[in-house]
N, C-alpha and C positions, 0 to 999 in steps of 0.2 A: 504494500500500500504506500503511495505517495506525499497523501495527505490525513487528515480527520477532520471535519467538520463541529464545531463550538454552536447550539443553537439556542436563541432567547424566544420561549415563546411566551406567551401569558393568554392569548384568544387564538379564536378559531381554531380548535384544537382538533377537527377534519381536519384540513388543509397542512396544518401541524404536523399529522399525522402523516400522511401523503408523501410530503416533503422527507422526513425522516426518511421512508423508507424509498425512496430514490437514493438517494446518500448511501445507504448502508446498500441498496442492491448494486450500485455501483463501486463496490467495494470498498469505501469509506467508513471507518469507527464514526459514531457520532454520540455528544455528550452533551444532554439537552437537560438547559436550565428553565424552569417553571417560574413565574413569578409569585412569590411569596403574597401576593394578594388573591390569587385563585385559591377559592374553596378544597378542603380536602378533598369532599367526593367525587369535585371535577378532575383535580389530579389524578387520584387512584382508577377512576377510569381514562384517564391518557395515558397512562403509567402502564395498565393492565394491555391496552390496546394493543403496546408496544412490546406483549412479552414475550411474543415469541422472534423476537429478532436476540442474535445474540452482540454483535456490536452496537449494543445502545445502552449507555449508563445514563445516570440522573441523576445531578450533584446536588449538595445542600441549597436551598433554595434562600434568594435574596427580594426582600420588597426593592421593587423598583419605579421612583419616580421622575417624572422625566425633567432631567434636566442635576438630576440628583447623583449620588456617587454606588448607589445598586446598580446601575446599568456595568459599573465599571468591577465592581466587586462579585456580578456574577458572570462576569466571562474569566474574571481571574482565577475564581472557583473550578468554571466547568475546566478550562487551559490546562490546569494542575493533576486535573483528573484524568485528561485523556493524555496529557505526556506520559504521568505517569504510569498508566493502563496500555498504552500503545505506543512501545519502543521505535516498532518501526516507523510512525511516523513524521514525515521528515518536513511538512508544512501544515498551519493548522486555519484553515478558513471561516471568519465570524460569518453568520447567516443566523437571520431571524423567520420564526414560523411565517413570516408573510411575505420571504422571500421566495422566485419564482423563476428557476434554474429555466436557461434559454439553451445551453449546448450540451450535449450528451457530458457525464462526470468522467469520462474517457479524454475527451479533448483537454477537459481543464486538468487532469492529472500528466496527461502529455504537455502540456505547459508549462507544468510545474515544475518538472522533470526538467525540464532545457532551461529554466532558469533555479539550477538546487539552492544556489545561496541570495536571491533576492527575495526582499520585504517589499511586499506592494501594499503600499497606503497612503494617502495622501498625507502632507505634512508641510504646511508653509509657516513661515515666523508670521505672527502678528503685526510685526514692525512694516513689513514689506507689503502684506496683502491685506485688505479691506477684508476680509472672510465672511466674518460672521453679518446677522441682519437681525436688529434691535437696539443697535447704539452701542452692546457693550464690547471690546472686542481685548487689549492687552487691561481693561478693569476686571473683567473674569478671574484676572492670577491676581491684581494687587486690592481686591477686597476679599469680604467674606460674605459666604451665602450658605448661612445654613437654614433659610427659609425655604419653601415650596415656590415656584413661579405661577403654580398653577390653583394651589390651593390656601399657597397663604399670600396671594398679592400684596394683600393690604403692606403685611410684615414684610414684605421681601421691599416693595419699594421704598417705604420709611427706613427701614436699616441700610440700604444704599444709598440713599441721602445724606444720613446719619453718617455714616461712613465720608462720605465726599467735604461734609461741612468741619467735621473733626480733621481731614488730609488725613485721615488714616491709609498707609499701605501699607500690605503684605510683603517681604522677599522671598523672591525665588531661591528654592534650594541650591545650594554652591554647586555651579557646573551644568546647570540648567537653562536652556534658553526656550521659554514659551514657544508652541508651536500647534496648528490646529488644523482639522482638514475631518474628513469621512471618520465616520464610525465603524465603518465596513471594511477589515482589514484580514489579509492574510498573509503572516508571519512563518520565518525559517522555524523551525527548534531551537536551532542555537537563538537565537534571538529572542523567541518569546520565552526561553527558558532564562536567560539570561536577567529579563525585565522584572522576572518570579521570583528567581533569585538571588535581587541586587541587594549587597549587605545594608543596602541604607531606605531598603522598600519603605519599612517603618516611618521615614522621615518623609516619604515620597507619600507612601499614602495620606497621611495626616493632613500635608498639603493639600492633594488635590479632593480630600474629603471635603473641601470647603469653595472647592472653584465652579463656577458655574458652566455646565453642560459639561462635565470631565470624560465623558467620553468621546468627545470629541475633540480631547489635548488629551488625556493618561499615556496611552500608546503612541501617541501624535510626536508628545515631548521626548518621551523617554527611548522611542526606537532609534531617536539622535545618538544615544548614547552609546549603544548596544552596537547597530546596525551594523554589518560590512558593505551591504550595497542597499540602496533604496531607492524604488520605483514609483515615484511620488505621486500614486495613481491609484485606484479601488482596480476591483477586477467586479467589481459589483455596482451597477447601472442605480444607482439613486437620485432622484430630480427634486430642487425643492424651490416653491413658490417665495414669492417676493415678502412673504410673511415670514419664510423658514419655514412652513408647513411641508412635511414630503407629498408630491405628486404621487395620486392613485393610480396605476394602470388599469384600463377596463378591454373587453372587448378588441372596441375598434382602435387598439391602440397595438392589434397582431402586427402589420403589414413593419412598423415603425422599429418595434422591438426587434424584427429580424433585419432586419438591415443593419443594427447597431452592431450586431458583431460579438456581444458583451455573452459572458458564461451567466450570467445572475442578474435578477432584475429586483427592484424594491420598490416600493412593495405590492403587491397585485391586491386586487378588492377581491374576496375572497368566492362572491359568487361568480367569478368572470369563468363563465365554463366553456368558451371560446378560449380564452390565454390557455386556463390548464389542460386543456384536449390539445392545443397546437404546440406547448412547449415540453419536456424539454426538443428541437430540432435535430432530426439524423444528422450525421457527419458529413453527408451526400449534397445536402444542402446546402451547408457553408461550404466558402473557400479556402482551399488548405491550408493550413495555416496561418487564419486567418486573426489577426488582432485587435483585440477590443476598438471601436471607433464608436465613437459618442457625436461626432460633429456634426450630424445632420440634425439627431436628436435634441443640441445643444442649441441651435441656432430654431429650431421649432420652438422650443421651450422658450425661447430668449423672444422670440417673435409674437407667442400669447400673452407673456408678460406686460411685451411693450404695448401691446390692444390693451390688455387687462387695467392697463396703468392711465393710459393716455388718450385711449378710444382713437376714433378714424376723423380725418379735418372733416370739419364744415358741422360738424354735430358735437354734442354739449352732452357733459355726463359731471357726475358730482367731483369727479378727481382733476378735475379741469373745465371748473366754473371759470367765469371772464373774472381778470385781476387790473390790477392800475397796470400804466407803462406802454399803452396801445398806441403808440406814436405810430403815425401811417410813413414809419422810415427814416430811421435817425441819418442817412446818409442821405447825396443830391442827387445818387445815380445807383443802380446796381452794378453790383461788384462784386468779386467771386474768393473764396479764401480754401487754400487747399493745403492740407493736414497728412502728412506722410509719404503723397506723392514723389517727393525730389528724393525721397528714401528710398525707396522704390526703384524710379526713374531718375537716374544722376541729371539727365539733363534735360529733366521737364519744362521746364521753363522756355526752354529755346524751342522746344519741337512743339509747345503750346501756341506760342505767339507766332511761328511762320502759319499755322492752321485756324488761327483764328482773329490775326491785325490785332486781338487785344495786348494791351502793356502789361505783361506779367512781371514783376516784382519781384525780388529773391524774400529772403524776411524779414520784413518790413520791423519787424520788434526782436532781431536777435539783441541778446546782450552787449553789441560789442562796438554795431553801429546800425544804421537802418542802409539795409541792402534795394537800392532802387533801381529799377529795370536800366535805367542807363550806366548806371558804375558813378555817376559823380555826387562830390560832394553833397551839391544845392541841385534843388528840384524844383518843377514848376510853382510857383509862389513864396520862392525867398526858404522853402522848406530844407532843415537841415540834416545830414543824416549823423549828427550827433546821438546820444544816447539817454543823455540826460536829458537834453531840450524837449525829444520826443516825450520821453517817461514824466517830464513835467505836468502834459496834461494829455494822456496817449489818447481821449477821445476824443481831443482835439484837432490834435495831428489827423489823425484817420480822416475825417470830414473835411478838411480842409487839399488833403489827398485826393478825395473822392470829385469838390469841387472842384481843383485846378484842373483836374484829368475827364469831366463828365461827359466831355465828346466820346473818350473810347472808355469799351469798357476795360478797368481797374482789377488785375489779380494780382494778390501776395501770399505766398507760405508762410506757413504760420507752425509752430510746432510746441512739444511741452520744453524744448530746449528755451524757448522765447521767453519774454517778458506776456505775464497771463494778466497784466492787466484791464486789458482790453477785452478779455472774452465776455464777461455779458453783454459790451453793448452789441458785440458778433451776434448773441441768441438773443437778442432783442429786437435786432437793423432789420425791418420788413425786407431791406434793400441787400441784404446778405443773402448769398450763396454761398454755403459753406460744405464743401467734399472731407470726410475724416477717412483712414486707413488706420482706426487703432491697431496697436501693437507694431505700426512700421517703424519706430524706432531702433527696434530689435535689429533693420536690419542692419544699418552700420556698426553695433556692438558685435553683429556678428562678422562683420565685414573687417574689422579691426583684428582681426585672427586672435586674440585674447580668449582666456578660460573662462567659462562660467563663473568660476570663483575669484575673476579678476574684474568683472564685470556687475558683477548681484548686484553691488549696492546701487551703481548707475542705473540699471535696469529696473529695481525697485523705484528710486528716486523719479525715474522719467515716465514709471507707470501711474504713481500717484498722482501727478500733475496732470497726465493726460483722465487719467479715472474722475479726478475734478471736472475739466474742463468737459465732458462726455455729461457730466452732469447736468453743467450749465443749461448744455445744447439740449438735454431730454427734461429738463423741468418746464413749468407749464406757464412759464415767462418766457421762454423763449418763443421766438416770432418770425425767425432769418428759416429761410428754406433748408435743410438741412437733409443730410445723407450719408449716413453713417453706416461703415461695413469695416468686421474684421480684415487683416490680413490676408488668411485663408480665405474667406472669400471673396477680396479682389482678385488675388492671383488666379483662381480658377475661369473666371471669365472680367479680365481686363479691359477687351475689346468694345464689350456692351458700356461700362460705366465712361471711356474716351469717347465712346461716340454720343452721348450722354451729356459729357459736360462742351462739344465741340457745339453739338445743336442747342446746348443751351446760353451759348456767348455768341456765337454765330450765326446762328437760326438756316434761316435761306440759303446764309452766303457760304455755310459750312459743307462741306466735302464730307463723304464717308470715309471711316478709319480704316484704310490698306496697311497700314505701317505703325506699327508701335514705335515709341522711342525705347532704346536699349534700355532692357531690365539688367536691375545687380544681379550677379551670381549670387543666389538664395541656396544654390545645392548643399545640403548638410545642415540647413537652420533648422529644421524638425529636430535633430538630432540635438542641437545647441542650447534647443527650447527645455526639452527635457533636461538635459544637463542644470540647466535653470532650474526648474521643476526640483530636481534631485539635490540640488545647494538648497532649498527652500525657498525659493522666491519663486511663485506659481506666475505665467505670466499671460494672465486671462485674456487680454483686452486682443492677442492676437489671433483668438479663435483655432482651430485645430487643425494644421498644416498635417497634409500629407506626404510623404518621403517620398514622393514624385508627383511634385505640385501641376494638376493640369491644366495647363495654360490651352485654349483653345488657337483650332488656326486662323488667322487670318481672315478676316474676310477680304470677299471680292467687293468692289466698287461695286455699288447698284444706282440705278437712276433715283433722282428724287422726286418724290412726289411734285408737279403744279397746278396752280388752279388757274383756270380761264373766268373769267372775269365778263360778268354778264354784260352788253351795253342797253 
């Protein structure tokens, strides 16, 4: 045997059941924790249900609240029990009764297999990634929460108050750096053995017996310590809404799950007898060897969100009632501002303005000086491309940009390297057109042939700024035209958003896109990303590049549409 299986269940103890014995007929031990708040009689018949399997023990059972330090205390339990019962197993995979195996436990033991000494689980600092959603994120480790979230509100938010007005903090244990990500982890032996038995567990647990949601840091923080290699990734498909609520799978959500790719999905609604007739899929099905991919998944999910949040233009919903600041266009002209692009394309600039007569701009708010499409100094109205003068009053400048130049249209890059003070009045200006490629920063850090670990902190640094500014552009002030796409997928089809921004500066006078301008050599930045990933800086905003990015071909010149014009 490869692996064993650790499971939490507490409901739906069918499907509980089920599960179990998929694991164990796929030749997997499995060692399934009960929650301490299920009735005895309902136990003793799951317990009983289960007794004629012989790989399946039952550890001492923990209450578990969510948010609370049982979730952590009983996978440490079950862990201990099936090392200990099950020599040969050489990895050990958390899965909960409402989890809902997508690939034969063959493939995922053949995986496991070709990678013997990695830890897959997510794990990012707090310092670097936005993670968590509720406000609290490195306050988790430096208060105290030994109330309920859920059932002693009252108390939980009065003593974190309390907390904050006294400056009361916590230290982290010597040698510890917070770290947070999936709860859904599967661990070497050597590693989770090692977690079980660190001479200073004692001091480790006390701690996190008081941090809020500790399973989602216990193993997060500590597999830093342990680890030889880490895959800073789940092998287990869990989605969660803008609330933190996890995403139910139903039904019609068959076609979605199998394309992802993923061995485990979390968590399915337990009447879906569509999913459970369809899963787990033959080996015949998937492609050989084929690797968890979430990116189609992520970008759906990220797309209901953005309805869920923002609704569709021209219609009114309570999360985007009308607000102050409705100026019909803080600028004299439209103007266009692009975010990544020259990252991308080293020399966008040039192959933008032969395609479309408009004056593009290098970046107008670098630090260092204001880069204006001609190279000089002084620009049309005495404007200077100092740094300070600009920074004196940057929405002044801009406007006053916009008027000297209002014959043609006005484009600048704009990036999180730049001075940000400008970007509200960007998602405010009716007169803005704003293109984002988050995460293209990455690629000159990667282009700089530098390590991941030479790199993190910049990478971090330039994600936060841009993770700002993304905000700006999607709160319900802003007002500029806006269009915002990962990385990934610009790169897959580049052709469509060029010809895109050509018909939207040119209109008529625009040509269709035959020719891109030279892309960077991106070969190996999948590989770079994760590298990132694996130092703990997750690095979201770039979407999920695949190790053979497809760029589409070319199209051919087509005629453009005209109208004849009635007399």
């Amino acid at each position: 045997m490869s692996f064993g299986v650790v499971m939490l269940v507490h409901t739906a103890f069918d499907r509980a059941e089920q599960m179990v014995r998929h694991w164990v007929y796929g030749g997997c031990p499995v060692v399934v924790h009960v929650d301490a708040k299920v009735d005895q009689p309902a136990y003793d018949v799951f317990k009983q249900a289960l007794g004629d399997l012989e790989n399946v023990l039952f550890c001492q059972r923990h209450r578990c609240e969510w948010g609370g330090w049982g979730l952590v205390a009983a996978s440490q339990t079950a862990a201990t029990l099936l090392l200990d019962s099950f020599p040969d197993v050489r990895h050990v995979y958390l899965a909960s009764g409402a989890c809902l195996p997508l690939r034969p436990v063959t493939e995922l033991a053949d995986y496991l297999k070709a990678h013997p000494d990695t830890d897959f689980i997510e794990s990012a600092t707090t310092a670097d990634v936005p993670w968590p959603v509720g406000g609290l994120d490195r306050e988790r480790f430096t208060l105290m929460f030994p109330f309920s979230w859920k059932k002693q509100r009252w108390l939980f938010d009065r003593f974190v108050k309390l907390q904050q007005l006294l400056r009361y903090r916590r230290k982290m244990p010597e040698g510890l750096v917070p770290h947070m990500g999936s709860q859904w982890w599967c661990l070497t032996r050597q590693t989770l053995r090692a977690i079980l038995d660190d001479p200073k567990r004692g001091i480790y647990d006390r701690f996190f017996k008081l941090v809020w949601i500790p399973d989602e840091s216990y193993y997060q923080t500590l597999v830093r310590v342990h680890a030889t290699r880490i895959e800073s990734r789940s092998l287990t498909l869990a989605k969660f809404d803008f609330q933190g609520k996890p995403h139910i799978f139903y039904d019609d959500h068959t076609a979605l799950l199998m394309r992802s790719g993923c061995f485990v999905a979390r968590k399915a609604w337990p009447h879906a007898e569509g999913l459970y007739q369809s899963f787990p899929r033959q080996t015949t099905e998937f492609l050989p060897n084929q690797e968890p991919n979430t990116a189609t998944i992520d970008r759906i999910f990220a797309s209901a969100v953005d309805r869920r949040l923002r609704g569709r233009h021209g219609l009114f919903m309570q999360s985007r009632f009308p607000n102050r600041d409705r100026e019909n266009g803080l600028a004299a002209a439209p103007y266009s501002v692009f975010q990544g692009f020259d990252d991308v394309f080293p020399d966008f600039a040039t192959w933008l303005a032969k395609r479309t007569e408009a004056q593009v701009h290098g970046h107008l708010f670098a630090r260092d000086r204001v880069h204006f499409a001609s190279g000089d100094t002084i620009d049309r109205g005495g404007l200077s491309d100092s740094a300070r003068l600009r920074d004196y009053n940057a929405r002044m400048f801009l406007t006053n940009l916009i008027w000297n130049g209002r014959e043609t249209h006005q484009c600048f890059q704009f990036g999180p390297a730049d001075a940000q003070d400008i970007r509200w009045m960007l998602a405010k200006d009716t007169q803005a057109r704003i293109w984002v490629i988050s995460g293209a920063w990455a690629v000159p850090l990667f282009l700089s042939r530098r390590s991941a670990s030479e790199v993190r902190a910049e990478a971090a640094r330039l994600q936060g700024i841009e993770h700002k500014f993304l905000n700006v552009l999607r709160s319900s002030h802003a007002r500029a035209r806006i269009q915002i796409m990962t990385l990934a997928e610009f790169v897959e089809a580049p052709t469509d958003v060029l010809q895109a921004i050509i018909d939207e500066i040119a209109g008529h006078r625009g040509s269709a896109v035959t020719e891109l301008p030279e892309m960077a050599n991106i070969a190996g930045l999948p590989a770079f990303l994760q590298d990132l990933k694996n130092q703990g800086m997750h690095p979201f905003l770039t979407g999920q590049l695949s190790d053979k990015p497809a760029i589409p071909a070319r199209r051919q010149a087509a005629p453009k549409p005209y109208v004849i014009g009635r007399k």
